[in-house]
TORPA-4810 file (N, C-alpha, C, O; in nm, 3 decimals):
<nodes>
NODE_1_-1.765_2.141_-1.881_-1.701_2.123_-1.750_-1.808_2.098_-1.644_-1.923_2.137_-1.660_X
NODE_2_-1.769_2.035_-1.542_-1.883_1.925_-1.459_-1.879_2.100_-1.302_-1.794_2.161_-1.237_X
NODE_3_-2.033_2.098_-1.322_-2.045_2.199_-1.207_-1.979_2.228_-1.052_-2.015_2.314_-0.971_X
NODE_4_-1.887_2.141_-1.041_-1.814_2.116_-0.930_-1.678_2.150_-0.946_-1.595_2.186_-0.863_X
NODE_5_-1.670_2.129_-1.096_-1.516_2.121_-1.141_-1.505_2.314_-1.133_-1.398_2.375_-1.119_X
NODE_6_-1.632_2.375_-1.144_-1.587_2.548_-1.181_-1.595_2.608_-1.057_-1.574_2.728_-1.034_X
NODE_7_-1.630_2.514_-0.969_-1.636_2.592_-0.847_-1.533_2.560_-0.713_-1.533_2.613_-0.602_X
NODE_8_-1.412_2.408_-0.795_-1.324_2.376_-0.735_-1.199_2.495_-0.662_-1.145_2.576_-0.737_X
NODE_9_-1.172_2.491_-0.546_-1.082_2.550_-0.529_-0.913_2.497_-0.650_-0.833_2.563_-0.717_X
NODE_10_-0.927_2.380_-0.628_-0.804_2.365_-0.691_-0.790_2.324_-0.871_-0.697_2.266_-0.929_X
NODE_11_-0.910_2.375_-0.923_-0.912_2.390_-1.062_-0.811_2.400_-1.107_-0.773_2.311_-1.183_X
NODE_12_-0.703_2.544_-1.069_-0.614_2.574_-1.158_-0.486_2.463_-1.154_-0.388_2.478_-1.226_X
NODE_13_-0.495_2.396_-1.100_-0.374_2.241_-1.066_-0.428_2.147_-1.167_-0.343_2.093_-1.237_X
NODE_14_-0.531_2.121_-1.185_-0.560_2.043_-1.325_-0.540_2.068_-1.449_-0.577_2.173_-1.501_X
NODE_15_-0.463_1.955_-1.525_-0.486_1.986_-1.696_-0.574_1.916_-1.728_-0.591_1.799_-1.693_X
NODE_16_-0.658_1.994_-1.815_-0.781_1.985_-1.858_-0.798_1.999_-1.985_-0.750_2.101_-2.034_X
NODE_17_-0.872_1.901_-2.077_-0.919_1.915_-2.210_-1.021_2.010_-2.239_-1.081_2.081_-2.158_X
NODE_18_-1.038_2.002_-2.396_-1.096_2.155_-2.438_-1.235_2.106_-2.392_-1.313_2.191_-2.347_X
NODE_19_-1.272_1.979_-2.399_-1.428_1.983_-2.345_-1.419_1.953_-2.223_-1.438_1.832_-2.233_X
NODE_20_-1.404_1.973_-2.108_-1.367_1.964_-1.987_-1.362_1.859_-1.901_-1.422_1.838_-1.796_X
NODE_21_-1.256_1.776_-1.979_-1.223_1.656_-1.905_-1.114_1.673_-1.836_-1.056_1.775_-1.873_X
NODE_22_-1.045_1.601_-1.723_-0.980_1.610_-1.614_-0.955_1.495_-1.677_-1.019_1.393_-1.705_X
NODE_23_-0.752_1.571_-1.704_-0.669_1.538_-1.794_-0.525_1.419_-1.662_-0.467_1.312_-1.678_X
NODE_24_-0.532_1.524_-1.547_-0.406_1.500_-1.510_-0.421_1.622_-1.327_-0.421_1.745_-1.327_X
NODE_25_-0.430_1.553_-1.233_-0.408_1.618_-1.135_-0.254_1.677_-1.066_-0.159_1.608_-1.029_X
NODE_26_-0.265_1.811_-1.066_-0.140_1.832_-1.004_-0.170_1.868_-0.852_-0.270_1.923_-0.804_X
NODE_27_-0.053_1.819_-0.787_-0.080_1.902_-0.609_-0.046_2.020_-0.612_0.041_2.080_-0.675_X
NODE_28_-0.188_2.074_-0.474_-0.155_2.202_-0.524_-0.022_2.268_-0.450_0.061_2.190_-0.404_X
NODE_29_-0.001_2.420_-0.439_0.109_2.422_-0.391_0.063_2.507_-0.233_0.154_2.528_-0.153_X
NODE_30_0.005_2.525_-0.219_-0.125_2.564_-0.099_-0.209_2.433_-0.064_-0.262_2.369_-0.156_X
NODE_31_-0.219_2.399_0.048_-0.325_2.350_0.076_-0.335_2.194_0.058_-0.229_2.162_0.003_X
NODE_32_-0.397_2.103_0.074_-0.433_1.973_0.030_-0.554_1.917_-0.059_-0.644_1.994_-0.025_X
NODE_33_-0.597_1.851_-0.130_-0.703_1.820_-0.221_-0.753_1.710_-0.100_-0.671_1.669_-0.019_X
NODE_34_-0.905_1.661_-0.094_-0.958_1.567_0.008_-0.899_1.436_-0.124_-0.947_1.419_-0.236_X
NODE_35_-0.807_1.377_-0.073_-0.800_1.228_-0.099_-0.732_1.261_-0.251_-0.610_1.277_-0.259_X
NODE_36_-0.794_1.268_-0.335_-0.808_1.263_-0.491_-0.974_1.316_-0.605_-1.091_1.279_-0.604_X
NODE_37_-0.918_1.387_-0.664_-1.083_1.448_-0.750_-1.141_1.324_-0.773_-1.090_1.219_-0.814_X
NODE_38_-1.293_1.362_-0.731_-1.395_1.246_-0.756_-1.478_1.208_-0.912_-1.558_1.124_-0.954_X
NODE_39_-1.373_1.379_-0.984_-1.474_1.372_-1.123_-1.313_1.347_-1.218_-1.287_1.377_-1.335_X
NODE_40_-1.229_1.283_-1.113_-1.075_1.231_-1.204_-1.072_1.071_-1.237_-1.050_0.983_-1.154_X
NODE_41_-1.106_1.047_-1.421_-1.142_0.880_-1.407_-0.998_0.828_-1.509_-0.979_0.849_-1.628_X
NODE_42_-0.901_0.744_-1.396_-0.768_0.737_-1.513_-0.792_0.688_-1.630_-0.881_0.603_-1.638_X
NODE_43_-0.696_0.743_-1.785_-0.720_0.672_-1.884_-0.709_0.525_-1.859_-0.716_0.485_-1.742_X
NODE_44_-0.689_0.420_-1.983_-0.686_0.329_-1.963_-0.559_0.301_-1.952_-0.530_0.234_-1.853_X
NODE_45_-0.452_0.339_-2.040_-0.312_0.329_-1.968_-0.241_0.381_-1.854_-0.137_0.341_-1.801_X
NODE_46_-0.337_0.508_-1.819_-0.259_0.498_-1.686_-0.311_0.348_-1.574_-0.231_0.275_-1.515_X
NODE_47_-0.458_0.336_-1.570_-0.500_0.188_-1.495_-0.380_0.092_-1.552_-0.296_0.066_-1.466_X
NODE_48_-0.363_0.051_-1.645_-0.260_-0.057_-1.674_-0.141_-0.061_-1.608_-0.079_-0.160_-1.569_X
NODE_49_-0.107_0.086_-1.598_0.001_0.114_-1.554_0.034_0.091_-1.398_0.151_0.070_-1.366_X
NODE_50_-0.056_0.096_-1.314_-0.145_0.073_-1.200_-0.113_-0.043_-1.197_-0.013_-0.077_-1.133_X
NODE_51_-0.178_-0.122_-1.256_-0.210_-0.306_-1.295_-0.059_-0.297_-1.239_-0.031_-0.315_-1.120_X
NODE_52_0.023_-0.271_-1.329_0.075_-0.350_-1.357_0.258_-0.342_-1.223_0.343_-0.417_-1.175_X
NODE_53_0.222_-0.208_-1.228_0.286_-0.193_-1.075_0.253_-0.251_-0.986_0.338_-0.304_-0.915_X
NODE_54_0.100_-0.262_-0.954_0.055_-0.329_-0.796_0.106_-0.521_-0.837_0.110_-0.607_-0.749_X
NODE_55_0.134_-0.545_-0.969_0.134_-0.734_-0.985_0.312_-0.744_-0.947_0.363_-0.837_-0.885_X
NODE_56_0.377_-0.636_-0.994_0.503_-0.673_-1.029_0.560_-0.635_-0.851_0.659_-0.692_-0.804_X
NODE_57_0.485_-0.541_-0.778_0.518_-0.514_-0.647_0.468_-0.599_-0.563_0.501_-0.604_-0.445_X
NODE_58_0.369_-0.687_-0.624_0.316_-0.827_-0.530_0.422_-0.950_-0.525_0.484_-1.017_-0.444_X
NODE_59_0.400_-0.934_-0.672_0.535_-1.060_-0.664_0.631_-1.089_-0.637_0.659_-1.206_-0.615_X
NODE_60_0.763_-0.934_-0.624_0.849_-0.899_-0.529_0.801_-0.916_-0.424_0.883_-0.980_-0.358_X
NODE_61_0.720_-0.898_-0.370_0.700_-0.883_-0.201_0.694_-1.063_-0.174_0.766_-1.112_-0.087_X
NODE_62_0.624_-1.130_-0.238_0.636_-1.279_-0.251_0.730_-1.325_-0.254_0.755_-1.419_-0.178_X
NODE_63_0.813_-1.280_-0.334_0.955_-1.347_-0.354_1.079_-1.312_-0.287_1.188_-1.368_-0.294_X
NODE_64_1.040_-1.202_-0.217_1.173_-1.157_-0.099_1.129_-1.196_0.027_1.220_-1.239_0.098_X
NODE_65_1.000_-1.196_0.085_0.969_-1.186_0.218_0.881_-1.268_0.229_0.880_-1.281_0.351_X
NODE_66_0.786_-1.353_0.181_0.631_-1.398_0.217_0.695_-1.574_0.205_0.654_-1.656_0.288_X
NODE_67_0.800_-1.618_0.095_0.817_-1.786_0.116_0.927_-1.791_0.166_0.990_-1.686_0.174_X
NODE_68_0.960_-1.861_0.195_1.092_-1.963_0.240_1.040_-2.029_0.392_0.935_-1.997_0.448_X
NODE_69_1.154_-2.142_0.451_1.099_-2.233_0.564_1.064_-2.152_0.694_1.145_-2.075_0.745_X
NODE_70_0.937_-2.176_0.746_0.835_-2.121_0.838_0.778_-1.973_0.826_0.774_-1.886_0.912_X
NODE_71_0.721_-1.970_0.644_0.678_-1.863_0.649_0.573_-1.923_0.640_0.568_-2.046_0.643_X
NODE_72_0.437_-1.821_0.622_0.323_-1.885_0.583_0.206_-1.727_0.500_0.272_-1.624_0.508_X
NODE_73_0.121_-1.711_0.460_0.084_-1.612_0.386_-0.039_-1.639_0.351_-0.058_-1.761_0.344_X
NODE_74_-0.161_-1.553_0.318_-0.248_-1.549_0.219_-0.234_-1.402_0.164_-0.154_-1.316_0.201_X
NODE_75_-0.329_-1.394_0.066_-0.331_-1.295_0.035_-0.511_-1.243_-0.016_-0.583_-1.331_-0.063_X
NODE_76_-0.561_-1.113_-0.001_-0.647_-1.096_-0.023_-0.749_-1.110_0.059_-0.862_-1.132_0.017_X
NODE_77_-0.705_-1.094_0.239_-0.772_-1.134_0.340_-0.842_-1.067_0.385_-0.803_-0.956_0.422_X
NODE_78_-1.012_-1.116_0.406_-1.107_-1.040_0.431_-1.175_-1.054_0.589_-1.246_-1.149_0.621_X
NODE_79_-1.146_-0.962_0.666_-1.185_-0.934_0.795_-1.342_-0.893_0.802_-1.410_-0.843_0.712_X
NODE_80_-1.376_-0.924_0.918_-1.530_-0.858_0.951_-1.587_-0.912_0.829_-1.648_-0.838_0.752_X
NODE_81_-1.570_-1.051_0.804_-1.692_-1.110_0.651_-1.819_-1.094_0.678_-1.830_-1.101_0.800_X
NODE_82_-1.917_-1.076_0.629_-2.098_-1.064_0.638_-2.123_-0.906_0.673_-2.218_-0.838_0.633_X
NODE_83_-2.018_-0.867_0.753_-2.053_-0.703_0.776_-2.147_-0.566_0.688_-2.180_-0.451_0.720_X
NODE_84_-2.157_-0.617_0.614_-2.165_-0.569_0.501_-2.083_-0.488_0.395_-1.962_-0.482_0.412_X
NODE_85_-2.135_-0.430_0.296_-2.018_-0.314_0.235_-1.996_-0.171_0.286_-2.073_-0.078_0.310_X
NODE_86_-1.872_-0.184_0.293_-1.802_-0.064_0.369_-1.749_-0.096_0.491_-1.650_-0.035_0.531_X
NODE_87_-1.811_-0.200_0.569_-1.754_-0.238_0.718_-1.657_-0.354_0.653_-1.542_-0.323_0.687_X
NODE_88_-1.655_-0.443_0.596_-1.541_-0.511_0.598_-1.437_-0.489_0.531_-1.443_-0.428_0.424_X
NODE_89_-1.309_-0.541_0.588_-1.154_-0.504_0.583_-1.086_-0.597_0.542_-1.083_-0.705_0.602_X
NODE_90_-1.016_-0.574_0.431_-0.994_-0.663_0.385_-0.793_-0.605_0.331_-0.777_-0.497_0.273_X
NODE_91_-0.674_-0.695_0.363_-0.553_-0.680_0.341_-0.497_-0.800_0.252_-0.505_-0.922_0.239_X
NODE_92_-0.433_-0.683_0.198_-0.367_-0.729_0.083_-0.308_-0.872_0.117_-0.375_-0.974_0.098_X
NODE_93_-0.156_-0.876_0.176_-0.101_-0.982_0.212_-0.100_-0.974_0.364_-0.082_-0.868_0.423_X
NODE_94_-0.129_-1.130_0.443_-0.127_-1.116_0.574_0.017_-1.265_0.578_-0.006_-1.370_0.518_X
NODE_95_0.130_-1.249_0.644_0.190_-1.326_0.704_0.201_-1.381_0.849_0.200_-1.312_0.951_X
NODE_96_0.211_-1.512_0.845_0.237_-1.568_0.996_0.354_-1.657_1.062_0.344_-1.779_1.074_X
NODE_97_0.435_-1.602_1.093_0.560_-1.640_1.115_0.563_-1.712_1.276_0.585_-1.636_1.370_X
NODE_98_0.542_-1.859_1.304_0.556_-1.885_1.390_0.690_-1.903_1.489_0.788_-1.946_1.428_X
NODE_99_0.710_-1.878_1.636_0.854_-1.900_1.672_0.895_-2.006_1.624_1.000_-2.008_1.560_X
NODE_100_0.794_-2.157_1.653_0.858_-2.240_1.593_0.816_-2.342_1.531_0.697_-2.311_1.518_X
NODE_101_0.828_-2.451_1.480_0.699_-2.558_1.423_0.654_-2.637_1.484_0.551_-2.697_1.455_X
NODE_102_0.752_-2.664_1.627_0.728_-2.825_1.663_0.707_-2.840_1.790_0.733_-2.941_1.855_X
NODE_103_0.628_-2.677_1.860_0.527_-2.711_1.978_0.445_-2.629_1.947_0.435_-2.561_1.845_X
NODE_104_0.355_-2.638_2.080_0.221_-2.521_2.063_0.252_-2.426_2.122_0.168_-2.337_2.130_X
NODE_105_0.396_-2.407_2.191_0.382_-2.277_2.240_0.452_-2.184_2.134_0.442_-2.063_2.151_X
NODE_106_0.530_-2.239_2.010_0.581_-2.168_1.973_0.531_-2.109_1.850_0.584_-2.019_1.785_X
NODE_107_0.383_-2.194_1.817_0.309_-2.147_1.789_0.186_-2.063_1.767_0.103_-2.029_1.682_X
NODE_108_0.228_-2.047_1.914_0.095_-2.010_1.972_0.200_-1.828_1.984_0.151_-1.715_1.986_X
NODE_109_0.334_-1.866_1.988_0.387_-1.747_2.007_0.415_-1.667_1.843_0.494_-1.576_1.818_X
NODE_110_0.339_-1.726_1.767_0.342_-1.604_1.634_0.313_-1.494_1.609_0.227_-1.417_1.653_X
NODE_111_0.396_-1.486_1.528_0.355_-1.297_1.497_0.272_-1.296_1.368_0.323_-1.369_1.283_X
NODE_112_0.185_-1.248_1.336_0.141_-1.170_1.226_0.178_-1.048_1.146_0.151_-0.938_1.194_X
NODE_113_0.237_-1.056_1.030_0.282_-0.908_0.942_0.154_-0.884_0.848_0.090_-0.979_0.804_X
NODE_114_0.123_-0.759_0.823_0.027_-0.724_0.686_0.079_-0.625_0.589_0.120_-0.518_0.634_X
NODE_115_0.081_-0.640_0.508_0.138_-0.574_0.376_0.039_-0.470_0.303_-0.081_-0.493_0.310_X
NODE_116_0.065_-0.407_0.265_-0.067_-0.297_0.170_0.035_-0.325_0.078_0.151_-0.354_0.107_X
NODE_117_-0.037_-0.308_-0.091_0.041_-0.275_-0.202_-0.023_-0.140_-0.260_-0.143_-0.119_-0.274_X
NODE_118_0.068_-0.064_-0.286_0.015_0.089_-0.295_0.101_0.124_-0.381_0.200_0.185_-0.340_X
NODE_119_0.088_0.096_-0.527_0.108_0.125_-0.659_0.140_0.298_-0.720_0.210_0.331_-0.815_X
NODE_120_0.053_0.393_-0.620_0.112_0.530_-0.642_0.066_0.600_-0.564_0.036_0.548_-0.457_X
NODE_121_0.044_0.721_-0.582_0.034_0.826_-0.466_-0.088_0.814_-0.412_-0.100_0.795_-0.291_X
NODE_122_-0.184_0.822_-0.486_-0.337_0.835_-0.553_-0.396_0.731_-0.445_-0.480_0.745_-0.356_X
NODE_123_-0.320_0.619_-0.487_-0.360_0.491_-0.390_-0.341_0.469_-0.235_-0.401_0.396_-0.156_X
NODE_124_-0.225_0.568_-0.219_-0.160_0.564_-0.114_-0.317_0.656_-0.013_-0.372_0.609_0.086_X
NODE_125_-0.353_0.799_-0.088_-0.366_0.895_-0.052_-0.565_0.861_-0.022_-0.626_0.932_0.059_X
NODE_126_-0.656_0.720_-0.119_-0.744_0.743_-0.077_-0.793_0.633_0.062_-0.908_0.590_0.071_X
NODE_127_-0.696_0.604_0.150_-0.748_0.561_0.266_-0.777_0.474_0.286_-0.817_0.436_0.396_X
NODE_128_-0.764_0.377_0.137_-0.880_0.208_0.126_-0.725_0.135_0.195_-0.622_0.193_0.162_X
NODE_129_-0.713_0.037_0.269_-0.595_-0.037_0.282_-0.525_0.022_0.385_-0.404_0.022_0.362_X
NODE_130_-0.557_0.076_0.497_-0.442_0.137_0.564_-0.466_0.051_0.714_-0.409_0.107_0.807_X
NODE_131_-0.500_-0.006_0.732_-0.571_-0.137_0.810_-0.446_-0.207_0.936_-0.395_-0.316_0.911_X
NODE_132_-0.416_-0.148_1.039_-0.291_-0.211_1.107_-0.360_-0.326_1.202_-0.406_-0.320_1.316_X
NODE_133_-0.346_-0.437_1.105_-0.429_-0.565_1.190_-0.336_-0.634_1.221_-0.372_-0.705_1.315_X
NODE_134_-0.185_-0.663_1.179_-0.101_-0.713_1.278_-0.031_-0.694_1.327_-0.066_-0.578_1.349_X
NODE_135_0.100_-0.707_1.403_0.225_-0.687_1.522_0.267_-0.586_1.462_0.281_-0.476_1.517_X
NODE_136_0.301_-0.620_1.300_0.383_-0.498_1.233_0.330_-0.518_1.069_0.340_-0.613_0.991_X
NODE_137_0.280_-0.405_1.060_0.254_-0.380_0.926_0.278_-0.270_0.869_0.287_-0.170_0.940_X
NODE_138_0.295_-0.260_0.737_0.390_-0.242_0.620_0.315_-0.182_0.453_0.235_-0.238_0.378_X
NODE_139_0.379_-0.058_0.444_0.293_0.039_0.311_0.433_-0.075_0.189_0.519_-0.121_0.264_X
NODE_140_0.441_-0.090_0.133_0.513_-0.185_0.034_0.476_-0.098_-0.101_0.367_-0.133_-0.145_X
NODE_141_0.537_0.006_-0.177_0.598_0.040_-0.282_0.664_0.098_-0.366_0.760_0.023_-0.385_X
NODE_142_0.676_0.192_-0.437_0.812_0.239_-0.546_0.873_0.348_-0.470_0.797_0.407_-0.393_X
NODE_143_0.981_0.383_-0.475_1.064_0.470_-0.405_0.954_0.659_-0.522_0.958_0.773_-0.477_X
NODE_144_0.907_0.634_-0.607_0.866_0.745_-0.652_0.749_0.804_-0.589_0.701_0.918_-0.596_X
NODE_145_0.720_0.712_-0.535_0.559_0.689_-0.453_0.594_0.756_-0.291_0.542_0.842_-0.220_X
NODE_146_0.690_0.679_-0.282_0.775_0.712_-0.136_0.826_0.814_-0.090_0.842_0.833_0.031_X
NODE_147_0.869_0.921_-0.210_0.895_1.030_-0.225_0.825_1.175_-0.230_0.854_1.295_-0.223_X
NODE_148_0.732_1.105_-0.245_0.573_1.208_-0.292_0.527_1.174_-0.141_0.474_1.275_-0.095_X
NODE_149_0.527_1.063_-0.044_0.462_1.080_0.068_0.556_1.141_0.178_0.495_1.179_0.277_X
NODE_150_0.711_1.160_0.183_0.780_1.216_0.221_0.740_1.405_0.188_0.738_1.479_0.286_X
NODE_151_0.720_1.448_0.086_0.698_1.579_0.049_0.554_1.611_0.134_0.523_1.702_0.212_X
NODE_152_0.500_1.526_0.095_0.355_1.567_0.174_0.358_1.566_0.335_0.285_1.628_0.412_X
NODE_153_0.457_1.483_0.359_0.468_1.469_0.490_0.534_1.593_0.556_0.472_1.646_0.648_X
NODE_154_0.665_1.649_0.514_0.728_1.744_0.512_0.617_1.909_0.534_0.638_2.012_0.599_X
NODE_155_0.513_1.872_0.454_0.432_1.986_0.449_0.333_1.975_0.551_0.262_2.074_0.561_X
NODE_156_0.315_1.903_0.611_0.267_1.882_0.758_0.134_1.778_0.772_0.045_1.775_0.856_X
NODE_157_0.154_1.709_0.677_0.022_1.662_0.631_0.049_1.474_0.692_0.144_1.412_0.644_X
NODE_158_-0.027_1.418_0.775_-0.035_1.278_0.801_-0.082_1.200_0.687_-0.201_1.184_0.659_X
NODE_159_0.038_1.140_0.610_-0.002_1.064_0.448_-0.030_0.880_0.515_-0.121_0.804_0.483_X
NODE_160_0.070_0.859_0.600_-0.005_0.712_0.661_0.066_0.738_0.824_0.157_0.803_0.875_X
NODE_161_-0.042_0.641_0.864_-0.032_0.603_1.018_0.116_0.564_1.049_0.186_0.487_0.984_X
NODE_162_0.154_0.640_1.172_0.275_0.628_1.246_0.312_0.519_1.252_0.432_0.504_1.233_X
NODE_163_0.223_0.383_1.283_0.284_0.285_1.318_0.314_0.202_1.200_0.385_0.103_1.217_X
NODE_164_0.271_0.228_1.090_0.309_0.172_0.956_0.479_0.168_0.941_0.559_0.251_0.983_X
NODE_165_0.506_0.048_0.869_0.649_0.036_0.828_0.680_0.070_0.693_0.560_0.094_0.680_X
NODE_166_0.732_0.098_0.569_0.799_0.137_0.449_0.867_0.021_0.406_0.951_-0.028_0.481_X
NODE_167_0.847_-0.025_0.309_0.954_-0.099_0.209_0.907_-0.088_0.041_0.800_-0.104_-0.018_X
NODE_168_1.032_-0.056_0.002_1.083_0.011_-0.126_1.145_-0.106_-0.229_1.243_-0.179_-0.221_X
NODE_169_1.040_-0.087_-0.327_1.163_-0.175_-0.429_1.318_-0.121_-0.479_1.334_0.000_-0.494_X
NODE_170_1.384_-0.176_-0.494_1.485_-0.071_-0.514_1.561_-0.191_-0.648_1.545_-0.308_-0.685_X
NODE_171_1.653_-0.063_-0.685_1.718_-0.203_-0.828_1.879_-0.109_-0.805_1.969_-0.093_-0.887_X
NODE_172_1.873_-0.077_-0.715_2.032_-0.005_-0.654_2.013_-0.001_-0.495_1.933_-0.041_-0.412_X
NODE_173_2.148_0.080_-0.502_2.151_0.085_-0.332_2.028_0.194_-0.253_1.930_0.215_-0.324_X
NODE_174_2.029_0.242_-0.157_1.897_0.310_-0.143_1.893_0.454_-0.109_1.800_0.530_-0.083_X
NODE_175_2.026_0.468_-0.116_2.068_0.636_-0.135_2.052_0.666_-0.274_1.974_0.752_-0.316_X
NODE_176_2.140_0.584_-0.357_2.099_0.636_-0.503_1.994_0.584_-0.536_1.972_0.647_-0.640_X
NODE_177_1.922_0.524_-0.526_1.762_0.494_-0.594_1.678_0.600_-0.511_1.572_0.607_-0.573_X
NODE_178_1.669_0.690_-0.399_1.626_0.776_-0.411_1.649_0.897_-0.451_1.571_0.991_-0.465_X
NODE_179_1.826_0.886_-0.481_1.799_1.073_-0.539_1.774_1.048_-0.735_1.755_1.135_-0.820_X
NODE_180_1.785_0.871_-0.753_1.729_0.876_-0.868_1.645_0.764_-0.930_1.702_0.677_-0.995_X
NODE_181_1.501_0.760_-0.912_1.479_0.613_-0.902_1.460_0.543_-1.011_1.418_0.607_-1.108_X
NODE_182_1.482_0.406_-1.028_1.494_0.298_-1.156_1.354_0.295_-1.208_1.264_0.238_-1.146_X
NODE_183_1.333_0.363_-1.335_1.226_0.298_-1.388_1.127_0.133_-1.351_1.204_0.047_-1.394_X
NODE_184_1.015_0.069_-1.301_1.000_-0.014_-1.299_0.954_-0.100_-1.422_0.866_-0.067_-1.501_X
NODE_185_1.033_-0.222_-1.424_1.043_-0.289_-1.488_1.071_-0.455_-1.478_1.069_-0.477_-1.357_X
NODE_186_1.091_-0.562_-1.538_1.075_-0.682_-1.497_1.228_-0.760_-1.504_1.238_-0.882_-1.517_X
NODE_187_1.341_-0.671_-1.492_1.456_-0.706_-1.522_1.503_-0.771_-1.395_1.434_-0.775_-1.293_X
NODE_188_1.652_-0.833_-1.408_1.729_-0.887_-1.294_1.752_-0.778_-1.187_1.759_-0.657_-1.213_X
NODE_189_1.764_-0.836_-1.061_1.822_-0.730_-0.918_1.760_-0.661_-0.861_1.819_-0.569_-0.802_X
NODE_190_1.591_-0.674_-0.851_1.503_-0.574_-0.756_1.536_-0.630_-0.693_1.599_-0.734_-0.717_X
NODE_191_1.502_-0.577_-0.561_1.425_-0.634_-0.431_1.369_-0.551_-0.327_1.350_-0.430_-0.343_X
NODE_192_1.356_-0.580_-0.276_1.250_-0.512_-0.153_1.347_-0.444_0.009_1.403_-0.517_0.091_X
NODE_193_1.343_-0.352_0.012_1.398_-0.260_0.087_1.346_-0.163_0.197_1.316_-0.049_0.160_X
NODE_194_1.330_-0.207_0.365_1.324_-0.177_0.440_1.324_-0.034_0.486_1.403_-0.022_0.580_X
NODE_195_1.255_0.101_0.448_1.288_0.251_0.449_1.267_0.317_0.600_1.339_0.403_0.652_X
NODE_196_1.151_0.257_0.655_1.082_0.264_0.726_1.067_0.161_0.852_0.945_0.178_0.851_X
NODE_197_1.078_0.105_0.917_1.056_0.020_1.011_0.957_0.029_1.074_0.944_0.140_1.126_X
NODE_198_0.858_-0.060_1.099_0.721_-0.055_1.185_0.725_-0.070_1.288_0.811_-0.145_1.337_X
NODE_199_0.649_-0.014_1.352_0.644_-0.037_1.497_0.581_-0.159_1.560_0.519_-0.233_1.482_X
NODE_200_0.585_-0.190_1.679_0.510_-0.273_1.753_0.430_-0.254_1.772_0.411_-0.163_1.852_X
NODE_201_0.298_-0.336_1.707_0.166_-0.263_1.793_0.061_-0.414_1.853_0.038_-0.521_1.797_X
NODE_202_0.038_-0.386_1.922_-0.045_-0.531_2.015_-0.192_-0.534_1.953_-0.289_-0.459_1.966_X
NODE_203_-0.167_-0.654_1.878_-0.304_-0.663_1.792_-0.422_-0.713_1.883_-0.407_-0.762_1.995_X
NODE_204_-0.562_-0.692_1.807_-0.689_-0.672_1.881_-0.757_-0.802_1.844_-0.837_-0.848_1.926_X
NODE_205_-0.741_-0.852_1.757_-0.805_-0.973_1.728_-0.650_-1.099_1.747_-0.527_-1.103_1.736_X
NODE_206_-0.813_-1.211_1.797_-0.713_-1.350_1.794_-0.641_-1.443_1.723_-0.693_-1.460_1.612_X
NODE_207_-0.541_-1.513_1.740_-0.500_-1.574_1.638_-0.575_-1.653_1.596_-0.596_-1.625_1.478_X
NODE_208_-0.629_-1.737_1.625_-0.794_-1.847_1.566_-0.809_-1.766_1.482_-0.764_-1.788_1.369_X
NODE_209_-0.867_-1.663_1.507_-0.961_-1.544_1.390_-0.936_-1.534_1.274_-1.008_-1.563_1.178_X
NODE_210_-0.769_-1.465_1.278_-0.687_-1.494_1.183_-0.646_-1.534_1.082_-0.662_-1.488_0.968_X
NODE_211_-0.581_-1.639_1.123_-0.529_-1.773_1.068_-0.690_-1.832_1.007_-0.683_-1.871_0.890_X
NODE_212_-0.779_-1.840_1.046_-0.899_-1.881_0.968_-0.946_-1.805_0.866_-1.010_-1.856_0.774_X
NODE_213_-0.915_-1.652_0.872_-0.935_-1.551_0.772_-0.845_-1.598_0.654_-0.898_-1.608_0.543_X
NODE_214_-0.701_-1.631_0.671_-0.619_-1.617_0.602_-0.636_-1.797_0.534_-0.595_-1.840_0.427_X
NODE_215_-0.700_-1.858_0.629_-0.773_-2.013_0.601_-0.862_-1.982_0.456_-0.863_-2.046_0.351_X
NODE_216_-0.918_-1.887_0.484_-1.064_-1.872_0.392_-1.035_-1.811_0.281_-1.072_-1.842_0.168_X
NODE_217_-0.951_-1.701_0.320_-0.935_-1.640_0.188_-0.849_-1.717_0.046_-0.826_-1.663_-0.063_X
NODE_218_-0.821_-1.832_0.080_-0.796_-1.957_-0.024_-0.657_-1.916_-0.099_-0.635_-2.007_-0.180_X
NODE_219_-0.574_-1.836_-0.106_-0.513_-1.794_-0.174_-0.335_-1.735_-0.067_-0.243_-1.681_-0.127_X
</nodes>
């Protein structure tokens, strides 16, 4: 067992193998853990499992909200480029929804949305992605995930920024997909579901800036 691990307050919340590997984190029922254990490395199926939530919650989010006429999108957009590592910011999906196509003012009157994809708690909980760079932006994933930041929240604990919005995949209506939620999977009838509403917030950077970020990031 790793010298940190015996002197953890929240040892006894972990299952742990006989040679002292860190099996499985539980929350504790006191208190908060900082972020997630630093000596917790997921198997390889739970990462897959990860994978494969954050692709299937991208592509929903693509396919309900990011195309149709006068949307526009990149994804994988990197703010503050050259900054070095750790200063630059970089969001998942950034959208730009202009008022309209066919002047400059109504282009000039766009809004910007940003999306996080946050695959589980873990992800939610270590801080990378929480980035409110446009008008209204948006935590985007599983109602099981959603549920676990509701509990934490309940316990007095700030799990994301106020001005963040919520949307839930759901494969039912959204009362019963939370008191029971649908396994995820690649079948007919998800879609993406509004839990949360974001607020307005008056962004700090320009649209040039932007729109050239979302230019660059090629995708």
């Amino acid at each position: 067992m790793k010298s940190d691990c015996q002197n953890c307050f929240y040892r006894e919340n972990c299952e742990m193998s006989q040679d002292g590997e860190i099996l499985k984190i539980l929350f504790p029922k006191k208190g908060y853990p900082n972020d997630y254990c630093k000596n917790y490395i997921p198997s390889k199926a739970q990462v897959t499992e990860r994978a494969q939530i954050t692709e299937f919650l991208s592509k929903l989010l693509i396919r309900m909200r990011l195309t149709g006429m006068g949307k526009y999108y990149a994804s994988e957009v990197t703010l503050d480029y050259g900054k070095g590592k750790g200063k630059q910011i970089r969001v998942d999906y950034m959208q730009f929804i202009p008022a309209n196509q066919y002047s400059v003012a109504g282009i000039e009157k766009g809004k910007f949305i940003c999306y996080e994809i946050k695959s589980c708690i873990e992800d939610v909980l270590s801080g990378h992605g929480l980035n409110a760079e446009g008008e209204r932006n948006y935590i985007v994933t599983t109602m099981k995930t959603y549920k676990k930041i509701i509990e934490l929240e309940q316990k007095g604990k700030e799990v994301i920024p106020h001005e963040f919005g919520v949307m839930v995949a759901c494969h039912q209506n959204k009362l019963n997909e939370f008191d029971n939620p649908t396994p995820i999977s690649y079948s007919d009838g998800w879609r993406l579901e509004v839990i949360k509403q974001a607020s307005l917030k008056y962004r700090k950077r320009s649209m040039n800036e932007l729109l050239f970020c979302m230019l660059r990031s090629g995708r």
